[in-house]
TIVOMI-399009 format. One record per residue: x, y, z of N, C-alpha, C in turn; chain; residue in one letter. Coordinates in steps of 0.02 Angstrom, whole numbers, always signed. Example, Ala and Ser with C-alpha at 12.3 -4.5 7.8 and 13.67 -1.06 7.14 Angstrom:
TIVOMI-399009
SITE      n.u      n.v      n.w     ca.u     ca.v     ca.w      c.u      c.v      c.w   ch   aa
SITE     +660     -284     +390     +615     -225     +390     +660     -165     +390    A    A
SITE     +642     -112     +354     +684      -53     +357     +645       +2     +394    A    S
This chain:
TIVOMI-399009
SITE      n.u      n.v      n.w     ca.u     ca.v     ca.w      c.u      c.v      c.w   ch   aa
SITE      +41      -60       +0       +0       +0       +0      +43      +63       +0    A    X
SITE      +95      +69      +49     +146     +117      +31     +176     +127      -29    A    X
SITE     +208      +70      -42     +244      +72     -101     +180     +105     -170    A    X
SITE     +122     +104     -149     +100     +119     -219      +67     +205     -208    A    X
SITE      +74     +224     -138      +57     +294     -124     +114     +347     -144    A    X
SITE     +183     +301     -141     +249     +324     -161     +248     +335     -226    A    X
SITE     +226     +287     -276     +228     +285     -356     +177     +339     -365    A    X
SITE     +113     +337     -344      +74     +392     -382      +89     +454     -358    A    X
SITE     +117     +491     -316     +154     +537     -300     +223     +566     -337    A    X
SITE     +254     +510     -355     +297     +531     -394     +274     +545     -479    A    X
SITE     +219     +502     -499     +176     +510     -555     +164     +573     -566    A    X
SITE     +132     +591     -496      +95     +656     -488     +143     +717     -512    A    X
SITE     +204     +717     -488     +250     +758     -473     +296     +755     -543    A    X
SITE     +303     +704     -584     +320     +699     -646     +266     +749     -684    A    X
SITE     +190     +737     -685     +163     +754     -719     +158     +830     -722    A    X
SITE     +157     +868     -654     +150     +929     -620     +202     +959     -681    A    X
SITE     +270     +934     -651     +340     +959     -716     +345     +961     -763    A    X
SITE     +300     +894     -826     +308     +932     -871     +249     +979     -893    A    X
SITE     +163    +1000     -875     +147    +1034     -876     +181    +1090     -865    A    X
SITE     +235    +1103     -800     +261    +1165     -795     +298    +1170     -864    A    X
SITE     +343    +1128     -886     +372    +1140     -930     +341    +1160    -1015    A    X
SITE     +293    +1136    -1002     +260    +1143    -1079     +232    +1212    -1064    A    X
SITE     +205    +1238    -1015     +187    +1310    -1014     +234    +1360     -995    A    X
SITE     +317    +1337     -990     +373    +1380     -984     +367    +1389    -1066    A    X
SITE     +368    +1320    -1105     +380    +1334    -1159     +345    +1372    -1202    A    X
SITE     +284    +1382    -1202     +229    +1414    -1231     +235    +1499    -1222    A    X
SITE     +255    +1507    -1167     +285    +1581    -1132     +314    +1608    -1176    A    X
SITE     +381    +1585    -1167     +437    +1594    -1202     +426    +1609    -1278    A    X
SITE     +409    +1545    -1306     +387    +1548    -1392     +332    +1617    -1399    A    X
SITE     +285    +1637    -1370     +236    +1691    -1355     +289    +1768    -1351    A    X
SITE     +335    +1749    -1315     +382    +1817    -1310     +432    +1813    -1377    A    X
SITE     +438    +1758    -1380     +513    +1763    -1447     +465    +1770    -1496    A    X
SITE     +388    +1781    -1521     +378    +1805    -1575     +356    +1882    -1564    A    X
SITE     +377    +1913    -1516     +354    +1987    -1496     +399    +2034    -1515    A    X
SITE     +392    +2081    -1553     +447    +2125    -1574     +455    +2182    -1511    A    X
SITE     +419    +2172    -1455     +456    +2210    -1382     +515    +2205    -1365    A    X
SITE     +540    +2145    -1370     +575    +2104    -1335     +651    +2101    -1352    A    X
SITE     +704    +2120    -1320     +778    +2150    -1372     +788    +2084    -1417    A    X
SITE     +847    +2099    -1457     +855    +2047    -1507     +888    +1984    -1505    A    X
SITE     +901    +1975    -1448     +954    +1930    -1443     +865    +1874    -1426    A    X
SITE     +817    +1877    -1402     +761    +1832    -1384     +687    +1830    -1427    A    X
SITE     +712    +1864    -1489     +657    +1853    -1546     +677    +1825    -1579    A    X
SITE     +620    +1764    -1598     +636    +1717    -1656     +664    +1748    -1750    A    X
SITE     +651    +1806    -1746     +659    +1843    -1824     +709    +1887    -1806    A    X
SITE     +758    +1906    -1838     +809    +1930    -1845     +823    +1990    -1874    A    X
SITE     +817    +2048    -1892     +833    +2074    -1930     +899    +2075    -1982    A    X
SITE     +885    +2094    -2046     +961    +2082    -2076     +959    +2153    -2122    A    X
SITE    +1019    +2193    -2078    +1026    +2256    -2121    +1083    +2270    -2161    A    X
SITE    +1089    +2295    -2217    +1141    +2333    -2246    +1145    +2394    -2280    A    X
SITE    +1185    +2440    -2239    +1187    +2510    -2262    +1130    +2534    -2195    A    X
SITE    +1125    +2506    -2133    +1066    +2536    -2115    +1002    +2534    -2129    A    X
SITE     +995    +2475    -2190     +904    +2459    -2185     +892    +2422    -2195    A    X
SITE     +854    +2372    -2179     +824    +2322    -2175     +833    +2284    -2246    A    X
SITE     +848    +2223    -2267     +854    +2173    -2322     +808    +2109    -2301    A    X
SITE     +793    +2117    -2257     +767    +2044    -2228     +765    +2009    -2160    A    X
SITE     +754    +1954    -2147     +761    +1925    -2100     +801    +1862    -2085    A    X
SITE     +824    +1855    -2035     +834    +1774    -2004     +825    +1738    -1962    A    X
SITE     +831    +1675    -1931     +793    +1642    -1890     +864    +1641    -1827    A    X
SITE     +836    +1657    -1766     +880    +1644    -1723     +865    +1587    -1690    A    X
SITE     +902    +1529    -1691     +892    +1458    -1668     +884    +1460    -1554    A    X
SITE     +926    +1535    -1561     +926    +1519    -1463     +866    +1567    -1451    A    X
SITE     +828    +1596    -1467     +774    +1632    -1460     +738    +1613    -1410    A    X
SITE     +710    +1536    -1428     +652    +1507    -1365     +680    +1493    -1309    A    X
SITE     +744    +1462    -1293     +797    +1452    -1259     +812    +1503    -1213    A    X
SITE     +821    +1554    -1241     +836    +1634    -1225     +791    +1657    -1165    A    X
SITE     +736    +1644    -1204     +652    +1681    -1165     +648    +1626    -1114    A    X
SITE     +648    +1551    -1110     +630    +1516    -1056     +679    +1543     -992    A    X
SITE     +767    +1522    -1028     +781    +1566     -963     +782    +1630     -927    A    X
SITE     +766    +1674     -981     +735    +1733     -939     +668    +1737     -887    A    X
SITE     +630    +1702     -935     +554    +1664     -881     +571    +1664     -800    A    X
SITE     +639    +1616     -818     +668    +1560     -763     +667    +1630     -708    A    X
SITE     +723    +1664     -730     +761    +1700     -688     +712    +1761     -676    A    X
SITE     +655    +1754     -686     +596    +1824     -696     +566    +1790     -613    A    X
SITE     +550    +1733     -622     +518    +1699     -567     +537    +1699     -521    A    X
SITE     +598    +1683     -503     +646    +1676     -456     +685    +1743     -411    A    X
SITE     +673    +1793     -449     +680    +1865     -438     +607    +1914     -418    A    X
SITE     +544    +1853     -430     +485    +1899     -426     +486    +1967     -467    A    X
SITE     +485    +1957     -507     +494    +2035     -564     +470    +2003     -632    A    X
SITE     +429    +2042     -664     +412    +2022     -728     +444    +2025     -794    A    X
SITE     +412    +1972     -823     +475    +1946     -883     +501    +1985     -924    A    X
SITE     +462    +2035     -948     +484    +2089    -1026     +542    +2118     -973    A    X
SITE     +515    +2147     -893     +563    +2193     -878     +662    +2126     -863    A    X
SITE     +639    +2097     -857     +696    +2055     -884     +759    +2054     -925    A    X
SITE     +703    +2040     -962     +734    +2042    -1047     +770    +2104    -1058    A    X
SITE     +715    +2157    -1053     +735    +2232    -1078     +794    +2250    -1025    A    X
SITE     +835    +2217     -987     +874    +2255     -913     +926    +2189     -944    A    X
SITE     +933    +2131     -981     +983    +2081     -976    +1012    +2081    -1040    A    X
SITE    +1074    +2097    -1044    +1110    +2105    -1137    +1186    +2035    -1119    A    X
SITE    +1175    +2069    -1179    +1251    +1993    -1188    +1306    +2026    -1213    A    X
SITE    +1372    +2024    -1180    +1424    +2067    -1186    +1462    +2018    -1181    A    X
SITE    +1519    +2000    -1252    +1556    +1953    -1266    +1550    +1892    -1236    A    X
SITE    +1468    +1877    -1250    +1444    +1796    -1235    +1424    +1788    -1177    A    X
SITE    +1422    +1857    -1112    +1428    +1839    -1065    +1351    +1861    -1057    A    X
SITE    +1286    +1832    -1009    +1259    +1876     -986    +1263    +1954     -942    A    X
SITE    +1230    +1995     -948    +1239    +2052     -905    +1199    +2086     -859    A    X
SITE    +1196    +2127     -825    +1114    +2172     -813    +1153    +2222     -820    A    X
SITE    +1094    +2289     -840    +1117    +2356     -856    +1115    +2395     -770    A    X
SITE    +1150    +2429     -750    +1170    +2444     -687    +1103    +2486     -666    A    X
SITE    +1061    +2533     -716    +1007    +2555     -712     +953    +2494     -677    A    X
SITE     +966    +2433     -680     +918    +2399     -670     +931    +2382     -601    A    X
SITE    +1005    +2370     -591    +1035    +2346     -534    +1010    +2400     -451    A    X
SITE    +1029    +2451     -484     +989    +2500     -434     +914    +2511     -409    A    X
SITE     +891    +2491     -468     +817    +2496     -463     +802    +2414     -419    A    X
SITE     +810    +2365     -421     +813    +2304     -383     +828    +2328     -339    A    X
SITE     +882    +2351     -286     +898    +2364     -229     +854    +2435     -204    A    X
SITE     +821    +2471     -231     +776    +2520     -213     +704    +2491     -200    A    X
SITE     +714    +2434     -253     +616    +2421     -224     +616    +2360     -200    A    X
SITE     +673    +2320     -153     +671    +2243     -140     +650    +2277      -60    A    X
SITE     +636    +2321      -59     +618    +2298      +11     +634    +2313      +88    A    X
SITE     +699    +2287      +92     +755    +2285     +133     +806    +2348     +170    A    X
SITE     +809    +2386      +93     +833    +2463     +115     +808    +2522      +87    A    X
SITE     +814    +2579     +127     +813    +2639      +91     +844    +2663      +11    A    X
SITE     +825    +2696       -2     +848    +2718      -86     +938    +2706     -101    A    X
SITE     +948    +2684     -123    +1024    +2702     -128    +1060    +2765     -157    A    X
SITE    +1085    +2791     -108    +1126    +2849     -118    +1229    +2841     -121    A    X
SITE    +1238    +2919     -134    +1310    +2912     -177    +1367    +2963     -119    A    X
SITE    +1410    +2944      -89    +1450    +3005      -67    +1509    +3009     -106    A    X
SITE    +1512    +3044     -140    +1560    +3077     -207    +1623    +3144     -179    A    X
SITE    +1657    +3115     -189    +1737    +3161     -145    +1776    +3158     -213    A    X
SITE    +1784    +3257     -208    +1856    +3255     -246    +1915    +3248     -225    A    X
SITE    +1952    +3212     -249    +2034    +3202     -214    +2074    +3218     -250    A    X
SITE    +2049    +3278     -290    +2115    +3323     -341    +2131    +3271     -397    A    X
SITE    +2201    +3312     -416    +2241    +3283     -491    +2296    +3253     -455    A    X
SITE    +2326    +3196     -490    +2339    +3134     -491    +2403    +3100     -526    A    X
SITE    +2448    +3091     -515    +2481    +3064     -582    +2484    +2973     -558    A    X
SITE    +2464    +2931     -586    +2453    +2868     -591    +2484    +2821     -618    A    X
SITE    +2503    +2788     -581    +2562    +2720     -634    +2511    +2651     -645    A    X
SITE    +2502    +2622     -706    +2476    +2562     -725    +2512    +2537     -757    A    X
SITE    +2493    +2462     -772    +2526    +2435     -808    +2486    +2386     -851    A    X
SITE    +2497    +2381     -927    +2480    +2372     -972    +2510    +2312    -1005    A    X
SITE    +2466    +2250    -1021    +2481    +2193    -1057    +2486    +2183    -1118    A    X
SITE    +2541    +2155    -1125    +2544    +2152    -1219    +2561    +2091    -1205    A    X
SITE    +2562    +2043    -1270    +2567    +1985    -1302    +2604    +1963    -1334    A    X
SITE    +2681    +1931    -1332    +2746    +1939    -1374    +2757    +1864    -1357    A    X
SITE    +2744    +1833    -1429    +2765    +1748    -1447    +2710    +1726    -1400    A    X
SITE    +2667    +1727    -1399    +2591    +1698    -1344    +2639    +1700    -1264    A    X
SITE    +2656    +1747    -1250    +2671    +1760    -1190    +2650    +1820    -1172    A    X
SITE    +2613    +1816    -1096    +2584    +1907    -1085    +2665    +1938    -1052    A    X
SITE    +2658    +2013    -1093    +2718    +2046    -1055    +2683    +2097    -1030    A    X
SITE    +2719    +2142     -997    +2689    +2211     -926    +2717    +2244     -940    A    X
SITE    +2714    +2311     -952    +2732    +2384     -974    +2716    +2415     -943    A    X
SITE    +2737    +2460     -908    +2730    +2508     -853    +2728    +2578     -890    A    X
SITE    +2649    +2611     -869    +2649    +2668     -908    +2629    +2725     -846    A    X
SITE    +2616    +2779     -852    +2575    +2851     -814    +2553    +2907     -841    A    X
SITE    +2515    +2902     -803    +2448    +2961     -829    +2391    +3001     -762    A    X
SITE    +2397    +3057     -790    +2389    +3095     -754    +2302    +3098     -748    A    X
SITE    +2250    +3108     -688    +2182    +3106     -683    +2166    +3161     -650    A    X
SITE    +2122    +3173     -619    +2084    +3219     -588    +2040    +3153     -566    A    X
SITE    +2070    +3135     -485    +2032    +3075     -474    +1974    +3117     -419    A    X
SITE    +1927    +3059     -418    +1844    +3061     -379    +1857    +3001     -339    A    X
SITE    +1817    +2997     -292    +1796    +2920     -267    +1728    +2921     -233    A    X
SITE    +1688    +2862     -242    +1612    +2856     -231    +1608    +2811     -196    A    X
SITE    +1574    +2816     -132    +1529    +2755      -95    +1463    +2750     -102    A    X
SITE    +1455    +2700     -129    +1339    +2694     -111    +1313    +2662      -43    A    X
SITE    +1293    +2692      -49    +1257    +2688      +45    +1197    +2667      +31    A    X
SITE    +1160    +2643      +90    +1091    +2634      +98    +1093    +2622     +195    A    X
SITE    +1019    +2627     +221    +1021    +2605     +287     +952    +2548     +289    A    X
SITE     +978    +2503     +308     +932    +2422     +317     +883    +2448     +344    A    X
SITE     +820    +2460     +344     +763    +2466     +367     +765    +2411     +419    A    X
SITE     +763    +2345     +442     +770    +2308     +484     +819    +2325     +571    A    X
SITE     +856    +2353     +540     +929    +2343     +585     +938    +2447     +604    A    X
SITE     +887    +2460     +536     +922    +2545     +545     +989    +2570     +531    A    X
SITE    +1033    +2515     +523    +1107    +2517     +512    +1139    +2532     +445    A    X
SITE    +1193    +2599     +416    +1182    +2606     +359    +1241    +2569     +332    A    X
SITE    +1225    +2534     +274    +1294    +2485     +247    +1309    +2520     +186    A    X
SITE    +1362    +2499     +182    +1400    +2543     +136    +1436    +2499      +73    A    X
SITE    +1450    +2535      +19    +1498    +2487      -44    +1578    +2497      -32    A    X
SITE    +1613    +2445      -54    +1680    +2480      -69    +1696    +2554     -102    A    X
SITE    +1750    +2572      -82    +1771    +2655     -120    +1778    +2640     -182    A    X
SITE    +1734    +2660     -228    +1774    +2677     -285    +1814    +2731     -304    A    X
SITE    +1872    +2734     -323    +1911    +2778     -366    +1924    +2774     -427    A    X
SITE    +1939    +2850     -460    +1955    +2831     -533    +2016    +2801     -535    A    X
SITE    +2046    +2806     -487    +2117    +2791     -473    +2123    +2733     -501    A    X
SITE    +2081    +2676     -446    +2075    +2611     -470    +2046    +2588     -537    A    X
SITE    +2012    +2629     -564    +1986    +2629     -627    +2040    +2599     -674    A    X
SITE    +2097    +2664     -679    +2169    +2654     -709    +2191    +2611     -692    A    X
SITE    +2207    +2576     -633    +2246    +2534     -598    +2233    +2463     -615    A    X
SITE    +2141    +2457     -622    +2124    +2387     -664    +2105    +2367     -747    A    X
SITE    +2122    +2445     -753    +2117    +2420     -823    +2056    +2461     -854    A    X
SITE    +2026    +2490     -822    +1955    +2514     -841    +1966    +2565     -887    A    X
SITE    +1986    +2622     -850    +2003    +2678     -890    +2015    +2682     -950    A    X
SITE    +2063    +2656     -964    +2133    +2649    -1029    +2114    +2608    -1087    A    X
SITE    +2054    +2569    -1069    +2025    +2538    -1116    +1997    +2585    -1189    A    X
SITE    +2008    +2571    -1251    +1992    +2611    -1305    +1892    +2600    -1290    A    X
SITE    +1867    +2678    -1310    +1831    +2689    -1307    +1773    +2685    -1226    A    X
SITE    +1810    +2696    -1182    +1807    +2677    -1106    +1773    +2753    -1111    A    X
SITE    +1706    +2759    -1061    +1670    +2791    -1034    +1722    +2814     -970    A    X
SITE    +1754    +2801     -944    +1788    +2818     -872    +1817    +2880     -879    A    X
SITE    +1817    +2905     -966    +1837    +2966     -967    +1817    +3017     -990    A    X
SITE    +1746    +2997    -1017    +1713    +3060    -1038    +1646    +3070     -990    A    X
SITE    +1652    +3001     -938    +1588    +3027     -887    +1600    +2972     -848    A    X
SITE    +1658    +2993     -818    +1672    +2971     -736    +1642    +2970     -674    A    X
SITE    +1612    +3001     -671    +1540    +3030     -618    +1494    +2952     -615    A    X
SITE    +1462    +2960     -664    +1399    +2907     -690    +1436    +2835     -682    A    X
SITE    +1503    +2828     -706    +1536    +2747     -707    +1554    +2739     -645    A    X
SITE    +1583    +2795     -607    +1582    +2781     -521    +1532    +2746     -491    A    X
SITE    +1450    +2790     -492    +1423    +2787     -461    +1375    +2700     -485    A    X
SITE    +1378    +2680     -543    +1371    +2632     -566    +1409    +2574     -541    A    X
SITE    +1465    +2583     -530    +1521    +2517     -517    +1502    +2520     -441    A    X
SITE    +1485    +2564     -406    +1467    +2559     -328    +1392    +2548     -328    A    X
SITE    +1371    +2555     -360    +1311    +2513     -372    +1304    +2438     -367    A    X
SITE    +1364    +2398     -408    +1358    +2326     -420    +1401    +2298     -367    A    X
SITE    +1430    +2342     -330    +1498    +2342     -269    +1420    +2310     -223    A    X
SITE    +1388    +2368     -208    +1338    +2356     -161    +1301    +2301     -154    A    X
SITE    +1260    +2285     -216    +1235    +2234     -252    +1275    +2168     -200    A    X
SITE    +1326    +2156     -240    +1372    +2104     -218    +1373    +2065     -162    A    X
SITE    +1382    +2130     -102    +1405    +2102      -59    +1329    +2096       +6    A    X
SITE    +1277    +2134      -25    +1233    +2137      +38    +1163    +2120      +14    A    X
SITE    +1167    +2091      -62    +1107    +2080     -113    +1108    +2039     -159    A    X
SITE    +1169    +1989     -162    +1182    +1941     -216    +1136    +1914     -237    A    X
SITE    +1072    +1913     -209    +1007    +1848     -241    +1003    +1912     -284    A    X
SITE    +1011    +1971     -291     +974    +2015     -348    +1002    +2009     -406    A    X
SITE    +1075    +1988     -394    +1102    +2009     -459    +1103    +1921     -479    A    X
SITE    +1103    +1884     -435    +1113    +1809     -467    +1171    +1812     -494    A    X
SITE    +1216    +1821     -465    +1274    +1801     -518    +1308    +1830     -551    A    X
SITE    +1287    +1894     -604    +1288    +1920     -659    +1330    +1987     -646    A    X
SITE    +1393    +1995     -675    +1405    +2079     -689    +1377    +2123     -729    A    X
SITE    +1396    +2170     -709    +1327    +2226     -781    +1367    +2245     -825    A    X
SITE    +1334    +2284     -856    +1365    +2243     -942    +1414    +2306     -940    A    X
SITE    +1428    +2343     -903    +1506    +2393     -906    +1560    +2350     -874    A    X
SITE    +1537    +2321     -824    +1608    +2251     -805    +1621    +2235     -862    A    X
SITE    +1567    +2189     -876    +1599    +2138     -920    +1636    +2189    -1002    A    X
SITE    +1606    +2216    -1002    +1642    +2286    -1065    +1705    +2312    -1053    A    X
SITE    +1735    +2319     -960    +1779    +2337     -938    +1827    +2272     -946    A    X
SITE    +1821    +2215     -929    +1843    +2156     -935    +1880    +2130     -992    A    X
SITE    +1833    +2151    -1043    +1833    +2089    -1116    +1874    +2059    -1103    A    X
SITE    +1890    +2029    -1173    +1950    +1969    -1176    +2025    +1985    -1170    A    X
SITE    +2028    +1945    -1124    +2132    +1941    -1109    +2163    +1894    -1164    A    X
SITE    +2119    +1853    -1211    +2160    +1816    -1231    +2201    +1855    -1281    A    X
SITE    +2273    +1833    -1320    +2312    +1861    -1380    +2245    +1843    -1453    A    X
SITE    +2257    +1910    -1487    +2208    +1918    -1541    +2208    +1871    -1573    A    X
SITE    +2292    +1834    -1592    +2305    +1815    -1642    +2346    +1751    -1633    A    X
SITE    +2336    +1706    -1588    +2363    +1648    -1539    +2405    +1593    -1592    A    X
SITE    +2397    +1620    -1616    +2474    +1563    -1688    +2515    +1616    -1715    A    X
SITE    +2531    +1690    -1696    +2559    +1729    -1720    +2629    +1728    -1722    A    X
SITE    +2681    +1739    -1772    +2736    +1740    -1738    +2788    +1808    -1769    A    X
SITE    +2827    +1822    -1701    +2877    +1882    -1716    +2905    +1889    -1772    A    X
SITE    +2883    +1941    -1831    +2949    +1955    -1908    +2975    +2014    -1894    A    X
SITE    +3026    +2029    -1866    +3064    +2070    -1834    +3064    +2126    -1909    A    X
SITE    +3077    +2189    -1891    +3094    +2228    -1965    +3144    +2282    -1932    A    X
SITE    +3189    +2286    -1984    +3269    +2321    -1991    +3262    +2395    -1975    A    X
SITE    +3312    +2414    -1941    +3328    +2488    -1933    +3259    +2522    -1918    A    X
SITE    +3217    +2503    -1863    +3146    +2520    -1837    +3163    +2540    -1778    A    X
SITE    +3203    +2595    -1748    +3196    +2605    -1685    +3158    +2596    -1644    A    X
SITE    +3133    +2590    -1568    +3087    +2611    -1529    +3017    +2594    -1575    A    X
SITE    +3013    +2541    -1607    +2968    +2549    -1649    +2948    +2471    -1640    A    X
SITE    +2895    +2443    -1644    +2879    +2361    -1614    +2869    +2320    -1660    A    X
SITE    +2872    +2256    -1649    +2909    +2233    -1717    +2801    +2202    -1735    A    X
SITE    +2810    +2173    -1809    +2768    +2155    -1840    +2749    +2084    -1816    A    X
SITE    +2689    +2060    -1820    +2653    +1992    -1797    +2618    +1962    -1880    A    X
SITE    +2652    +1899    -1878    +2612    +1875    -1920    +2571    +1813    -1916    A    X
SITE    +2529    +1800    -1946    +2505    +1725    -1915    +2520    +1684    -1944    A    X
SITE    +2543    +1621    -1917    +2581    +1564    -1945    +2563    +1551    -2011    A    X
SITE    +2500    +1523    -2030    +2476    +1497    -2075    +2508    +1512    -2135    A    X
SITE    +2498    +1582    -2121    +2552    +1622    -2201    +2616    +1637    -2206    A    X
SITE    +2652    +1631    -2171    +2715    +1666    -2165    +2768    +1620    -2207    A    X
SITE    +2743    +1538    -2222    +2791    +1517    -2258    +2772    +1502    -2324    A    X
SITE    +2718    +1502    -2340    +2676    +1513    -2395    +2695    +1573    -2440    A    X
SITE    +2704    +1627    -2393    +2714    +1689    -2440    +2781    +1705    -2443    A    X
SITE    +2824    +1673    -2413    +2901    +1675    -2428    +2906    +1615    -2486    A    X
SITE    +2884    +1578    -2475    +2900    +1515    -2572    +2875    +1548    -2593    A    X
SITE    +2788    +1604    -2604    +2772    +1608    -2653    +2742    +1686    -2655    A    X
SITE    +2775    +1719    -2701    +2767    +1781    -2709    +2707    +1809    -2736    A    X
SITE    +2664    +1779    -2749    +2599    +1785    -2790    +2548    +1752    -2747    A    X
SITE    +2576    +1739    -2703    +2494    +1688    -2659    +2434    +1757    -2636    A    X
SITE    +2405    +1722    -2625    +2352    +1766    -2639    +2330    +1753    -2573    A    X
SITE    +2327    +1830    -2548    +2316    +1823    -2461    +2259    +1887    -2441    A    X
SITE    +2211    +1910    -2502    +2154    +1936    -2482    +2128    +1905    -2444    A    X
SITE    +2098    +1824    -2426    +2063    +1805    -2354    +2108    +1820    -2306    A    X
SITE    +2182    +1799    -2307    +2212    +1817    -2244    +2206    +1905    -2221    A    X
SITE    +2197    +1952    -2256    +2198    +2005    -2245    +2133    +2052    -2195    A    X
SITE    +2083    +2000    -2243    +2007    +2011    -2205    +1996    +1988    -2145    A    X
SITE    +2048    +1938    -2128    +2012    +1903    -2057    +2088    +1958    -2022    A    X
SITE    +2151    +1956    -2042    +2201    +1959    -1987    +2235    +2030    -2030    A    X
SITE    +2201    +2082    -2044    +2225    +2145    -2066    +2299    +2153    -2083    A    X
SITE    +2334    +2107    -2144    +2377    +2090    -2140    +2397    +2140    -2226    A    X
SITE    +2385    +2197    -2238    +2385    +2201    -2291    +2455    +2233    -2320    A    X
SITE    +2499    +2239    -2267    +2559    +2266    -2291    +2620    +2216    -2287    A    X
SITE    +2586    +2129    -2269    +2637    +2084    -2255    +2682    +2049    -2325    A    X
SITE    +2657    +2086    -2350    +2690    +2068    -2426    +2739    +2104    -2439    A    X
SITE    +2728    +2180    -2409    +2810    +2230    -2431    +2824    +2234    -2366    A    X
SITE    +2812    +2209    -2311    +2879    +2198    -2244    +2928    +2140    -2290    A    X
SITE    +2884    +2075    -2311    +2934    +2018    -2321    +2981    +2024    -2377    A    X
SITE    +2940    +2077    -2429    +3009    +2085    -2480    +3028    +2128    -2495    A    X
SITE    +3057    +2169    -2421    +3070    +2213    -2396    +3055    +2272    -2401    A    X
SITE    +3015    +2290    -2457    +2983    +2357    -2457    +2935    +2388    -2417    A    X
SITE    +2956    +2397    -2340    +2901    +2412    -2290    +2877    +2477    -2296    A    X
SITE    +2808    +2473    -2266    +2776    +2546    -2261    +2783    +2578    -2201    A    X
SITE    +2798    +2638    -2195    +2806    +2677    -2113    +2732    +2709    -2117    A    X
SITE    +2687    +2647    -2055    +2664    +2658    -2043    +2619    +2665    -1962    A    X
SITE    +2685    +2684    -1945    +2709    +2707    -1859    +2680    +2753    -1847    A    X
């Protein structure tokens, strides 16, 4: 008699799941045909050139996309579009936009609004150091640069406890120091203010709210981050003559002995993928100064 109160219970509980699952799936498919919804979780694609529209394509992770946003909509108590519209993908990685991150910690509950204490600490001269890539080995270069540094704490006080907790300091200092700053096309320098008060945002997050963020950096980490790997990981050193102070050329294996037997090979694909278009007059010797 047990043994069979055990089986239909687990019946039960099989069956419960995949109902849940067939109406996760129905969700999802319902949102990936919604043009609300950003692009990375609609089934249709847009396909532009020149800026306008040519057509469409099918994105195969679409439904995939939307279930786990569902997932993580549920589990956060917050509704699904606002999800979607707050979660981007920055070199593969998930993200949340820091706008969202704040807004979670303002209406979970727990604390007062989150606020910013913003200190100038003057101009600066700053030493970092900078990675380069020579024979797939990382090397360190020691550079300096001068800031007009800030530093930001985000505060809040626990409604529970009354007690106000605080984020790590940010500085722009550290900005430079990890890499943030110096990055091409880095916000840390045309609106330092806003990336402060953002990075002490996800500081906060972190350490006194992790179920909010689940996991996830916002998509200026991971932008601050990108990839450490070497661009060009089969590359190798072709040193060039009487180049002072000047760094030598990378080529990628594949071609380098190809186009020494053969003077005519034809290295338009190599050029398109590995911007290689002057490796023909380094090798027979007619280089371009283009230092």
């Amino acid at each position: 008699m047990t043994t069979e109160i055990t089986q239909n219970n687990v019946n039960t509980t099989v069956s419960i799941m995949i109902e849940e699952f067939n109406l996760l799936q129905r969700k999802a498919t319902l949102l990936a045909n919604s043009s609300l919804v950003p692009t990375s979780f609609r089934l249709q694609i847009e396909k532009k050139e020149y800026g306008k529209v040519i057509g469409y394509e099918n994105n195969p992770n679409a439904i995939a996309n939307c279930a786990i946003a569902i997932d993580m909509a549920n589990r956060m108590k917050a509704n699904e579009l606002m999800v979607m519209q707050n979660l981007h993908i920055v070199s593969g990685r998930p993200s949340w936009s820091s706008q969202w991150i704040i807004a979670a910690i303002n209406n979970c509950g727990k604390y007062t609004s989150l606020r910013f204490d913003m200190e100038d600490l003057g101009e600066k001269e700053v030493e970092y150091f900078e990675e380069m890539w020579v024979n797939n080995k990382k090397s360190l270069i020691t550079k300096q640069i001068k800031i007009h540094n800030w530093s930001c704490i985000a505060y809040a006080t626990e409604k529970e406890t009354n007690q106000r907790l605080e984020s790590s300091k940010i500085t722009i200092e550290m900005a430079v120091k990890e890499g943030w700053y110096t990055k091409s096309g880095s916000k840390w320098q045309t609106m330092p203010e806003i990336m402060l008060r953002y990075r002490a945002s996800s500081f906060f997050g972190k350490i006194y709210s992790p179920e909010l963020l689940m996991g996830l950096q916002t998509v200026e980490e991971n932008q601050d981050i990108g990839d450490l790997s070497p661009k060009y990981p089969n590359a190798v050193e072709m040193p060039i003559e009487n180049t002072e102070n000047k760094p030598n050329k990378f080529v990628p294996t594949p071609f380098v002995e190809e186009i020494k037997q053969n003077p005519t090979f034809d290295i338009s694909n190599a050029e398109q993928e590995y911007e290689l278009e002057d490796i023909m007059d380094e090798i027979k010797g007619d280089k371009k100064e283009t230092w």
